[in-house]
C-alpha positions as CSV (number, residue, x, y, z in Angstrom):
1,X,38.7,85.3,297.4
2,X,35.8,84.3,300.2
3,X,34.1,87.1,301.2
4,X,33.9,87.5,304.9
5,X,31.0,86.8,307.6
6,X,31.0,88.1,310.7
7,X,29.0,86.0,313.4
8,X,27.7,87.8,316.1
9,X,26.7,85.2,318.4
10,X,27.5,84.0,322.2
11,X,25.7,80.5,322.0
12,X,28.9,78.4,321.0
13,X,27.4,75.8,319.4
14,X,25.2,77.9,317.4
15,X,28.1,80.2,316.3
16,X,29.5,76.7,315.4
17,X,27.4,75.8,313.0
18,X,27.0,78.6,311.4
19,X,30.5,79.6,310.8
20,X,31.0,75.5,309.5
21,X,27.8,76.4,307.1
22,X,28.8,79.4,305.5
23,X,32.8,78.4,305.0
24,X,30.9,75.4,303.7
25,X,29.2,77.1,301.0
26,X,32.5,79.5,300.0
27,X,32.4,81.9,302.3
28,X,35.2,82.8,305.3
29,X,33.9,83.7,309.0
30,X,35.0,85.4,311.8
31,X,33.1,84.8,315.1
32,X,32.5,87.5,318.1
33,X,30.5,86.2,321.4
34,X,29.8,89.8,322.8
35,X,28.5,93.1,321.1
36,X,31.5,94.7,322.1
37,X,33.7,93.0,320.2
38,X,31.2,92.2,317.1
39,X,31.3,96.0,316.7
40,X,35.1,96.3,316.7
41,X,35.3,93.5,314.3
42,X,32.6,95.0,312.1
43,X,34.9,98.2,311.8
44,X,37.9,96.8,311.5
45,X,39.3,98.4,308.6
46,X,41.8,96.0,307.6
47,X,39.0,93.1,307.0
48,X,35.6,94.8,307.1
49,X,32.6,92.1,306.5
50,X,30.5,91.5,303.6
51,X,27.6,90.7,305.8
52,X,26.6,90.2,309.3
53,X,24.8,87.5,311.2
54,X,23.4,88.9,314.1
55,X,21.8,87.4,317.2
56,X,19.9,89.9,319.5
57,X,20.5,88.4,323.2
58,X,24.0,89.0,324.1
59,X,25.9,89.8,326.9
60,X,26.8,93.3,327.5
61,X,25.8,95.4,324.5
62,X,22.7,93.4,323.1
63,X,22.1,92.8,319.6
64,X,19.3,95.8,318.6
65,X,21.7,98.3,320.3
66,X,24.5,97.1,318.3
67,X,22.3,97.2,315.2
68,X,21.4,100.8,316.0
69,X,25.2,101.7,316.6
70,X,26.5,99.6,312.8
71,X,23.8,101.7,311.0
72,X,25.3,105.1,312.4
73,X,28.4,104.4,311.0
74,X,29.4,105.3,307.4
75,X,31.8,102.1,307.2
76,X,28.7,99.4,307.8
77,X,25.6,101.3,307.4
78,X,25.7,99.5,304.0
79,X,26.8,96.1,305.0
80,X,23.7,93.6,304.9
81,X,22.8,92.0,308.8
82,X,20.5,89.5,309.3
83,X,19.6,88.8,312.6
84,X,19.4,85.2,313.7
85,X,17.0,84.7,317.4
86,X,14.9,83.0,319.3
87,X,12.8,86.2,319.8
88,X,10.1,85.3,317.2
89,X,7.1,87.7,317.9
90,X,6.1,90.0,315.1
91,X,7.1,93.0,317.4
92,X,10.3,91.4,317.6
93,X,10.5,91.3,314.1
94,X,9.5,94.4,313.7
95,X,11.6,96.2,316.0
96,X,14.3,94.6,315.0
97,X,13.8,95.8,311.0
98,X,12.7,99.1,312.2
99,X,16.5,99.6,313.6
100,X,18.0,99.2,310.5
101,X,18.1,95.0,309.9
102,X,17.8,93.5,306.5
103,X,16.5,90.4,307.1
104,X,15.2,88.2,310.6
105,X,15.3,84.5,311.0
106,X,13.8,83.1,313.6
107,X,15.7,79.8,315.8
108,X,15.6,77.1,315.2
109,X,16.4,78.0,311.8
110,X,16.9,76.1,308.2
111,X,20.9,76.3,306.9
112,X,19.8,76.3,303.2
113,X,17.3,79.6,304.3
114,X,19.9,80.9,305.9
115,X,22.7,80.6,302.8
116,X,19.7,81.7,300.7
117,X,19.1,84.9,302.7
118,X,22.9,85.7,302.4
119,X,23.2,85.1,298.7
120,X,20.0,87.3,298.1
121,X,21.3,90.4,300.6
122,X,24.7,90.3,299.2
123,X,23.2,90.5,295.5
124,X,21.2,94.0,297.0
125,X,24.5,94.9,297.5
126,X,26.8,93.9,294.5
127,X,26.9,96.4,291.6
128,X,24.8,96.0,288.6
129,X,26.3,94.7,285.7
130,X,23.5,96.5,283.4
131,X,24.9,99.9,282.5
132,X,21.8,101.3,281.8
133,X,20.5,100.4,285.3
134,X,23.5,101.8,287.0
135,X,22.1,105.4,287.5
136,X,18.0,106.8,287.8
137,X,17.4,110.0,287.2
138,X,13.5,110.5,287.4
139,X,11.3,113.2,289.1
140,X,13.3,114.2,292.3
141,X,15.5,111.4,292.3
142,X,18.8,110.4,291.5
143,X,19.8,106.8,292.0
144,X,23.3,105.5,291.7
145,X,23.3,101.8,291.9
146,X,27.0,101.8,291.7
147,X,27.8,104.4,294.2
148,X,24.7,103.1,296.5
149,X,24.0,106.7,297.0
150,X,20.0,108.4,296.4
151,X,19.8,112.6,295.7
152,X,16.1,113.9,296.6
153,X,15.3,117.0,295.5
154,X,19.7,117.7,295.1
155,X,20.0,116.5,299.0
156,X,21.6,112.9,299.7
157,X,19.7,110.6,301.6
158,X,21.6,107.5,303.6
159,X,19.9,104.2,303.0
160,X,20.2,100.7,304.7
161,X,20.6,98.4,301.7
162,X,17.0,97.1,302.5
163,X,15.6,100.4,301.6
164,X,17.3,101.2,298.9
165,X,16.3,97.9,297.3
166,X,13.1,98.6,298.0
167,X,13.3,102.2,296.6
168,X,15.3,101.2,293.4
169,X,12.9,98.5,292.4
170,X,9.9,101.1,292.9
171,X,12.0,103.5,290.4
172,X,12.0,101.2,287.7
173,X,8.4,100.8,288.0
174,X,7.5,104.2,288.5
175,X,4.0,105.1,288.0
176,X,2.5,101.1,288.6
177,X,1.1,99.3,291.0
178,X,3.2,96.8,292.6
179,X,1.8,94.7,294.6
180,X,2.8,93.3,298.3
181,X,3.6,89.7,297.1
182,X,5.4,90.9,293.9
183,X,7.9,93.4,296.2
184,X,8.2,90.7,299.1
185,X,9.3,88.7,296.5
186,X,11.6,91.0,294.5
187,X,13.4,92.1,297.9
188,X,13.4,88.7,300.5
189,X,12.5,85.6,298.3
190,X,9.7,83.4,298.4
191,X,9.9,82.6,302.7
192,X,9.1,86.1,303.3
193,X,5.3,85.8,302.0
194,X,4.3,85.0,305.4
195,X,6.1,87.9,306.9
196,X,4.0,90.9,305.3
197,X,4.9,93.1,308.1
198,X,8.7,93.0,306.8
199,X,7.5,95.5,304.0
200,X,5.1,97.7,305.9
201,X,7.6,98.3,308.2
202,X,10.6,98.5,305.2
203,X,8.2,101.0,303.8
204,X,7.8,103.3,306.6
205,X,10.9,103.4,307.0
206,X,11.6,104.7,303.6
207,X,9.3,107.3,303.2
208,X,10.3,108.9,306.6
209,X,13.9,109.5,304.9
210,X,12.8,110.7,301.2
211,X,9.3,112.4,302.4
212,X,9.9,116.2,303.7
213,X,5.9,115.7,304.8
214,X,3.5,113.7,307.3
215,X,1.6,112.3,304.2
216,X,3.2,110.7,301.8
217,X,3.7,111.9,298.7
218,X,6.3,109.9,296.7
219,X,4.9,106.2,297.7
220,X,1.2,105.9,297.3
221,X,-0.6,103.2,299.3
222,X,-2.9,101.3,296.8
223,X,-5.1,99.8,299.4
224,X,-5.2,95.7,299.5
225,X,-3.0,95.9,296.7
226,X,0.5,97.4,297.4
227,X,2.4,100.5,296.5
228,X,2.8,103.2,293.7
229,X,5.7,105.2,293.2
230,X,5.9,108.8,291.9
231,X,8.6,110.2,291.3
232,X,7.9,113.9,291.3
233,X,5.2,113.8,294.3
234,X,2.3,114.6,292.3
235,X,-0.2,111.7,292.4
């Protein structure tokens, strides 16, 4: 069975095009031309989305707001969105990860990056077929893969997908150096290499949700290089 895209886009053409690419490449797709009715789709029970495509300028309630609104709720604060704009500024970008996006691609925009960006994002999301993957216990954490759900120190912390990528590769590397090209890599493919601000701002994000403290204590900044993670807190 396809799995379902919902397009989130009031530029007819556009939403076109991208609702012919994806059914194109296996995939179904609803389309909505207003926030309002993007979020009622996205929480439709009956036929919830696998992913979202996401433009930021629409009429009535705009695309960051709606953004802000899918990640409050239990039902899509897992579901992958990439937003899709002609607001390319790295404070766009930013701003628009910082809310809870997975992924940002700038208009006029490549088909194949697109499909690529969705293949990659849904894999985040897709359980692992390794069974010894599928749960992480180390230091304060506990990481169910399956159950896309992270314990700290017994308490549950809510993820976007983006960030618990991020935290679940750093897991399985615990105690090494990563470094910035290796994770842009491992969590948004090869076109993100020119987009380092993606994982400073991915990473900030992260430690403000599993760090009880103003410095951090569980991802360790190695400068130049990348990140460290330490699982109990004690570098």
């Amino acid at each position: 069975m396809p799995k379902p895209a919902l397009i989130i886009e009031d530029d007819p053409d556009i939403a076109e095009s991208v609702r012919y690419n994806l059914e194109s490449a296996g995939f179904s797709a609803t389309i909505a031309a207003t926030g309002e009715d993007g979020l009622k789709l996205a929480l439709d029970t009956q036929n919830p989305p696998a992913f979202i495509v996401l433009d930021l300028m629409l009429p009535g309630m705009n695309g960051m707001e709606l953004c802000r609104r899918l990640r409050r709720e239990n039902q899509t604060r897992r579901t992958p969105i990439i937003m899709l704009t002609a607001k390319t500024s790295e404070a766009d970008r930013i701003a628009g990860l910082d809310i809870g996006a997975d992924d940002y691609i700038a208009k006029p925009f490549s088909v194949q990056e697109l499909l690529a960006r969705v293949r990659r994002n849904l894999a985040t999301t897709a359980p692992t077929e390794d069974v010894s993957q599928r749960t992480i216990a180390i230091g304060d954490f506990k990481i169910d893969s399956d159950a896309f759900r992270v314990m700290v120190r017994s308490s549950e912390v809510r993820l976007t997908p983006k960030e618990f990528e991020l935290l679940l590769y750093l897991a399985r590397h615990a105690g090494r150096v990563v470094t910035h090209r290796t994770l842009l890599l491992a969590i948004w493919g090869p076109n993100s290499l020119e987009q380092p601000e993606h994982l400073r701002v991915l990473v900030g994000q992260l430690r403000k949700k599993i760090d009880a403290t103003d410095t951090p204590r569980y991802i360790i900044t190695e400068p130049w290089v990348g990140y460290r993670f330490e699982p109990t807190g004690e570098a």
